[in-house]
N, C-alpha and C positions, 0 to 999 in steps of 0.2 A: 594439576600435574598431568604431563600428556601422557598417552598411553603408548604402546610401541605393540600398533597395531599395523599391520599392515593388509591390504585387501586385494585378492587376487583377482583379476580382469584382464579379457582377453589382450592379446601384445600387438591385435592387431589394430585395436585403438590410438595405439601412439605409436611413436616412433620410437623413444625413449623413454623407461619407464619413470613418470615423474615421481614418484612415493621415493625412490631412490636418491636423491639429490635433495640440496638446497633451495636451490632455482627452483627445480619440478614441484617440491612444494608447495613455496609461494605463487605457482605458477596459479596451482591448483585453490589456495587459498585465496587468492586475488581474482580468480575469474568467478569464484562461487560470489562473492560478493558484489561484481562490477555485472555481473550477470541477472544478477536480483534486483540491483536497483537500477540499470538502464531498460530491462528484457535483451533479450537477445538477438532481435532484428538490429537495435541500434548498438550492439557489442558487436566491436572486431578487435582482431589484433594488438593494431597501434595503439587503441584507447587501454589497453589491458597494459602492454609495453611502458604508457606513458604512467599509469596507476602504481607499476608495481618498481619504476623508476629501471626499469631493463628496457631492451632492446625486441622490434620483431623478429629479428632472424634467431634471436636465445630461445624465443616460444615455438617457432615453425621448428628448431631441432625437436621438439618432443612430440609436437603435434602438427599434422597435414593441414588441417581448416578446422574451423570453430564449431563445424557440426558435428566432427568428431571427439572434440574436446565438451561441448556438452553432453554428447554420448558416453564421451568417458566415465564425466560426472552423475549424472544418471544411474548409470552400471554403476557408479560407486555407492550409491545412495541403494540401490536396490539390493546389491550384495550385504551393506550395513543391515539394511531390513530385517534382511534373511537370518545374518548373524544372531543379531540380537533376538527377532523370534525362538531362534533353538538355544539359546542361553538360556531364555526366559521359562521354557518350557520342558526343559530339561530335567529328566526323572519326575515332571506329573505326569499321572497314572489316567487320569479323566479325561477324557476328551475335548468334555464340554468346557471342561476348566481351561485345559488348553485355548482352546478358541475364544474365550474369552481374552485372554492373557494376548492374544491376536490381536484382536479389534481394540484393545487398549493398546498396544505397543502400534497400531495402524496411524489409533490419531493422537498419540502421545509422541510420538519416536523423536522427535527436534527434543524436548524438555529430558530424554532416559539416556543421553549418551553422555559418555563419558568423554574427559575433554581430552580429546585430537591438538593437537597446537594448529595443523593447518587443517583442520575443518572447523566454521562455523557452522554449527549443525541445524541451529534455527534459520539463517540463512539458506543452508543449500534444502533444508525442506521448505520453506518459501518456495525458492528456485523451482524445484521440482516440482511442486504446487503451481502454480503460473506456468511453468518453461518445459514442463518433462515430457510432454506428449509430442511437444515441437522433435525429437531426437528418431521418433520411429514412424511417425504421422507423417511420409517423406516419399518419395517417387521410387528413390532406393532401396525403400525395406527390405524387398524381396533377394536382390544381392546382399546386402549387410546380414540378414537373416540367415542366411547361405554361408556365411563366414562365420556365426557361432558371436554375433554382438550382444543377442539378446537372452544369453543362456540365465545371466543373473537375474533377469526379471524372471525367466521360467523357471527357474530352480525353485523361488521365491512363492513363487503361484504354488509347484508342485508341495513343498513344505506346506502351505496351507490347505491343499486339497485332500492330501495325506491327514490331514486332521479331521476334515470333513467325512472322509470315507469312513475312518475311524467311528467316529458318532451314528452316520448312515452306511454301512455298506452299500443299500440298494438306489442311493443318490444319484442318479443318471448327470447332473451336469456340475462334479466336484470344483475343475478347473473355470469353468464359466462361472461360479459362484464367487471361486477367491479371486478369482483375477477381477470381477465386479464390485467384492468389497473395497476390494485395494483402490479401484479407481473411484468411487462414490466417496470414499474416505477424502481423497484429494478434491474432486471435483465438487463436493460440498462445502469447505473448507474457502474455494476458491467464488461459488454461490454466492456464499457468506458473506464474504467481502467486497463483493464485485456487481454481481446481480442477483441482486436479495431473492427477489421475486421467483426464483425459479428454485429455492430452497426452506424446509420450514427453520433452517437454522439462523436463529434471531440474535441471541444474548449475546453478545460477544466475549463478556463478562464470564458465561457459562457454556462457550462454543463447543471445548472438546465435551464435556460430560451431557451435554445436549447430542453431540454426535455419535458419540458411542452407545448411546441411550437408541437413537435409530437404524444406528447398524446392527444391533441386539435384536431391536421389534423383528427387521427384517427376516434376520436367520430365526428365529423363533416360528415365524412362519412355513418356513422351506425349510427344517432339522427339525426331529424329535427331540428337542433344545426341555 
């Protein structure tokens, strides 16, 4: 059953907001998928157009170019994050518990969502695993920055650091820490699969409970954990 959620993201992303239509859906639904399994260098438009049996000029109504539309996507996944983090942690009282309830919802979150009709959610964290750094790792950051694109991923950070301060008050680097789990979470996951050798994460069998086992060690050494 979908849920009738909706995610709020800056409007300067699109042109048209796609959560709101048909089209804009599938728009959204159809690039998270053609985007996971081509990457994104070899994703454009027409091959989207021709997937989702519409037209390019139906997709440029919503969207300027494809590095905004995977930024869309991205900000969508990151705002999800955030969401489900303060669901999940909502009225505990512990900190540590909290943070814990973190770094499982970090490398669980594709398997804990509930079903969106147009999000595949183990796709678009694929996607964002593989393709998410391509959206801000860019010559433009500092204009887009400027414009408020990347508020969802800081809110997201700020949520976690808030937790961290919580545990340590006297913690000198909260936001350098969660924004570091957030990316080791992904960037091991992508190790994993890709080039083993630069991760101890082996079992694929046992990948998330092996990861979240080394993002635990980690903080245990930097928090009164």
């Amino acid at each position: 059953m979908a849920v009738n959620i909706s995610i709020s993201l800056n409007p300067g992303l699109y042109l048209k907001d796609p959560q709101q239509s048909d089209l804009g859906r599938r728009i959204i639904k159809h690039s998270i998928l053609l985007i996971e399994k081509l990457g994104f260098e070899q994703f454009n438009f027409k091959k989207l157009a021709e997937n989702m049996k519409s037209t390019e000029a139906s997709i440029y109504r919503y969207f300027e170019n494809k590095h905004l539309l995977l930024l869309y996507l991205v900000s969508w996944y990151w705002e999800w994050l955030n969401y489900m983090i303060q669901i999940k942690t909502f009225n505990i009282e512990d900190p540590r518990k909290k943070l814990e309830i973190i770094l499982h919802t970090f490398v669980s979150i594709s398997e804990e969502n509930p079903a969106i009709d147009y999000v595949n959610e183990s796709a678009l964290h694929r996607m964002v695993i593989a393709e998410g750094t391509k959206s801000y790792h860019t010559k433009g950051v500092d204009e887009e920055n400027s414009k408020g694109f990347f508020l969802n991923y800081k809110e997201m950070v700020s949520t976690v650091s808030d937790v961290i301060l919580e545990i340590d008050p006297e913690f000198p680097y909260p936001h350098a820490l969660a924004s570091n789990l957030f990316e080791m979470t992904n960037n091991h996951f992508y190790f994993a699969d890709h080039l083993p050798r630069l991760t101890d994460i082996s079992d694929k069998a046992s990948q998330h409970e092996e990861l979240e086992k080394m993002l635990r060690f980690f903080v245990s050494k930097l928090l009164p954990y």
